[in-house]
C-alpha distance (Angstrom), angle and dihedral (degrees) to the residues before:
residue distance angle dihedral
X1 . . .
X2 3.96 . .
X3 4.16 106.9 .
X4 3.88 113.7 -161.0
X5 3.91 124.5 164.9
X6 3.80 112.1 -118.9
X7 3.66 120.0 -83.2
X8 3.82 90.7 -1.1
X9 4.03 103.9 101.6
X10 4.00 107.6 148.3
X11 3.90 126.3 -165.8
X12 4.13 81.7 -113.3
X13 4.04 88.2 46.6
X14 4.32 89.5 56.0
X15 4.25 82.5 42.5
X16 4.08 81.2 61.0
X17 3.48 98.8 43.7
X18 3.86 86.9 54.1
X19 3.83 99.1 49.6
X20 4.43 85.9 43.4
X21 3.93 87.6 48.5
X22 4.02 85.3 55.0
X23 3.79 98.2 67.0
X24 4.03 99.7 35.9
X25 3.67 130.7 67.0
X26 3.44 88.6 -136.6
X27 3.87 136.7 2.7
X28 3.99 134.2 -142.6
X29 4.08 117.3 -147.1
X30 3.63 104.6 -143.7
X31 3.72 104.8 -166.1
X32 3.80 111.7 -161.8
X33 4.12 144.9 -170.6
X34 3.77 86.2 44.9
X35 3.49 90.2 150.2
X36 4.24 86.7 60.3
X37 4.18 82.4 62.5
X38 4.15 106.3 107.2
X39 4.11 90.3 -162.0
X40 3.51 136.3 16.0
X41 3.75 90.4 -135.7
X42 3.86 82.1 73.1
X43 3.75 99.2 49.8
X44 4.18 92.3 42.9
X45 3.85 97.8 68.3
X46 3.57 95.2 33.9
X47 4.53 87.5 61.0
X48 3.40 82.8 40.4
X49 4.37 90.9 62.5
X50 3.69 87.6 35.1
X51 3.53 101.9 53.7
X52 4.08 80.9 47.5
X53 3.69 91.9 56.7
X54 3.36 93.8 71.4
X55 3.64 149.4 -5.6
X56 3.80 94.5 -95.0
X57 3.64 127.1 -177.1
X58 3.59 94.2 -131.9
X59 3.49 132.5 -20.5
X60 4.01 114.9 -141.1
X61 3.32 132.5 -169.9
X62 3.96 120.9 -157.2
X63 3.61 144.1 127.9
X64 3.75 120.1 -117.6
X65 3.40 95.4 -159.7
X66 4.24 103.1 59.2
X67 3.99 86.7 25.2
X68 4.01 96.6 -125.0
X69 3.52 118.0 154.7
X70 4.09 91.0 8.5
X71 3.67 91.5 120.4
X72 3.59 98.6 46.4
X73 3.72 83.6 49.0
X74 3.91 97.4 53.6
X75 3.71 90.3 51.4
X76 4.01 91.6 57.9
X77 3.78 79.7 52.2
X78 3.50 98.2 50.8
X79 3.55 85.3 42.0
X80 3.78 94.4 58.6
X81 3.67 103.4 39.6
X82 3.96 118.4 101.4
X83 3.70 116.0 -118.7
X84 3.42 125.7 -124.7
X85 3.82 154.1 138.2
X86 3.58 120.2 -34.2
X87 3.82 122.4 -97.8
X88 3.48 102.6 -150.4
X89 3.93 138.9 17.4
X90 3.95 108.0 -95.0
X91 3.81 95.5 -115.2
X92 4.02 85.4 67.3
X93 3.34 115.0 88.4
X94 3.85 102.9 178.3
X95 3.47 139.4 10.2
X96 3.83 95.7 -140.2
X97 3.81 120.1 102.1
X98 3.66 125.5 -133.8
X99 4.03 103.2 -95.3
X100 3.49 77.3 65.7
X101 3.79 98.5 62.7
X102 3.64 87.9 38.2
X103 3.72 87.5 71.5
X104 3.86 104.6 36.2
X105 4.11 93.5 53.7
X106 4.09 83.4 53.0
X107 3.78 88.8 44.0
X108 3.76 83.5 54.2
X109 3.45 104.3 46.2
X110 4.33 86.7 52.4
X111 4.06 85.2 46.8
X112 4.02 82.9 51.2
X113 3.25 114.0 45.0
X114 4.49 104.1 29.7
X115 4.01 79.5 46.1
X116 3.91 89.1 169.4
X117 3.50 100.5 0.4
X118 4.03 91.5 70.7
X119 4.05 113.3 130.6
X120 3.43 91.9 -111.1
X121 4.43 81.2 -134.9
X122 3.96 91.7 55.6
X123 3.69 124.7 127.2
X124 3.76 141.2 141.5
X125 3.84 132.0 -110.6
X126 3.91 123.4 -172.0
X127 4.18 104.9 -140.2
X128 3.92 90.4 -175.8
X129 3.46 150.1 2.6
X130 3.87 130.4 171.5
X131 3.65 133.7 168.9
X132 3.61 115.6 -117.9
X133 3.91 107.1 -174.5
X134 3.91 96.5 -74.4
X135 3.61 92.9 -20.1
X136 3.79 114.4 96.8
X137 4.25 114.0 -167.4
X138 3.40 114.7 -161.0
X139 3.85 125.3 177.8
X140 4.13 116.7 -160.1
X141 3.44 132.8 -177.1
X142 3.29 131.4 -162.8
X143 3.84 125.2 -135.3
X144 3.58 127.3 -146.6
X145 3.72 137.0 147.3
X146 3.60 117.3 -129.5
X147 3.86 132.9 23.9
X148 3.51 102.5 -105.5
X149 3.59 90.8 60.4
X150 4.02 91.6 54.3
X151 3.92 75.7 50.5
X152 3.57 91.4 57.5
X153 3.92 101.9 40.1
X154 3.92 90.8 38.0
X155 4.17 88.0 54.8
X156 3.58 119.6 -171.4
X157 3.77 117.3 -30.8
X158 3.64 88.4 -0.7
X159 4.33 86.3 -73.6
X160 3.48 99.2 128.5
X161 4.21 89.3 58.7
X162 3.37 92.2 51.7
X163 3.63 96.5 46.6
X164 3.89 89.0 56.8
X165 4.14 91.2 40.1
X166 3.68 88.1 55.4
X167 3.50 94.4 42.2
X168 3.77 94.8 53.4
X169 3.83 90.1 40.6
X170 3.47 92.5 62.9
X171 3.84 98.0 51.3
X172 3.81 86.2 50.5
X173 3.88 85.5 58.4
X174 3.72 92.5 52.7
X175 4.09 95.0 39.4
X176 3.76 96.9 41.2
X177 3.87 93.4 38.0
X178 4.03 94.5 -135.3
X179 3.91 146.5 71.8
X180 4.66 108.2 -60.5
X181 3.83 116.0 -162.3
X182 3.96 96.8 -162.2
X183 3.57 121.3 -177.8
X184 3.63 120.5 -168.9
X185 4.14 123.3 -153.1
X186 4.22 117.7 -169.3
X187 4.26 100.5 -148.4
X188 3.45 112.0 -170.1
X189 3.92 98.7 -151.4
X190 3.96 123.1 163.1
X191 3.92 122.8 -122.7
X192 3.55 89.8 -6.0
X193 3.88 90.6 156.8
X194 4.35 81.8 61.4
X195 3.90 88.5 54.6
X196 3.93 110.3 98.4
X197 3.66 95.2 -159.7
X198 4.26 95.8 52.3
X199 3.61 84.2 44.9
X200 4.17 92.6 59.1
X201 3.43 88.1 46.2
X202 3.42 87.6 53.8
X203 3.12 93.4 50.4
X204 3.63 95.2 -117.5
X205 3.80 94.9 126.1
């Protein structure tokens, strides 16, 4: 899938579309923000050049934003795709394990409840988990860069992190089906996002 924004289709853009076409058998333009288009007599030519560009699959214009066209679009992908074996037995639903939750409902919960106050350098790594019979104890920290932003996360008297923790604690319950301990840490570490080893915990790399 190639993704270019309506009537904005650069020499470097058709340089991309080249090096993408390279390592798939065959290649979708998705062509979004249509709804940002004043006149369809603008949008027309500019398919037209597109579709030229390259030997494209399909070339589909939509807008991700109000959702028109998306379903026409996922049927060219469907369309395209090769079959093949299945990856996983049907009873599994994901291949992602539970530390993994454990951090993305605490992720959510920050995303929630700071709205527009999040650090914009904010993110959540698990430090442990271990089974303990039905009991599951997790310990989380929270990374951020600078004080003020453990300031904001940590709200006054610390309320606003235990909000989220208890939040996030009881969608564990519900997803894991059993009793969470979760304890929640606010680091305050410096150009974390430039540190290779956060980063793979993250997993980031």
């Amino acid at each position: 899938m190639f993704v270019v924004e309506a009537t904005r289709f650069t020499a470097g853009g058709q340089a991309r579309a080249r090096a993408h076409a390279r390592k798939a058998r065959q290649v979708v333009a998705a062509v979004n923000k249509i709804d940002l288009v004043r006149s369809h007599a603008d949008l027309i030519p500019f398919l037209d050049r597109l579709s030229k560009s390259y030997p494209f699959h399909a070339v589909v214009p939509l807008s991700a934003k109000t959702g028109r066209n998306i379903p026409e679009f996922l049927r060219v992908l469907r369309e395209a795709l090769p079959e093949g074996p299945s990856a996983y037995p049907e009873d599994q639903i994901t291949d992602r394990d539970e530390r993994f939750f454990a951090a993305e409902l605490l992720r959510e919960k920050l995303f929630e409840q700071l709205d527009q106050e999040l650090p914009y350098r904010c993110d959540v790594v698990i430090d442990s988990f271990k089974e303990e019979g039905r009991l599951r104890r997790i310990e989380a920290t929270i990374l951020v860069e600078r004080d003020s932003q453990k300031a904001i996360v940590l709200g006054t008297g610390g309320e606003r992190l235990k909000r989220m923790a208890t939040a996030a604690r009881k969608d564990m319950e519900k997803l894991f089906g059993g009793k969470v301990y979760l304890g929640t840490w606010i680091k305050v570490r410096k150009s974390w996002t430039d540190d290779a080893r956060v980063l793979k915990q993250l997993g980031y790399e």
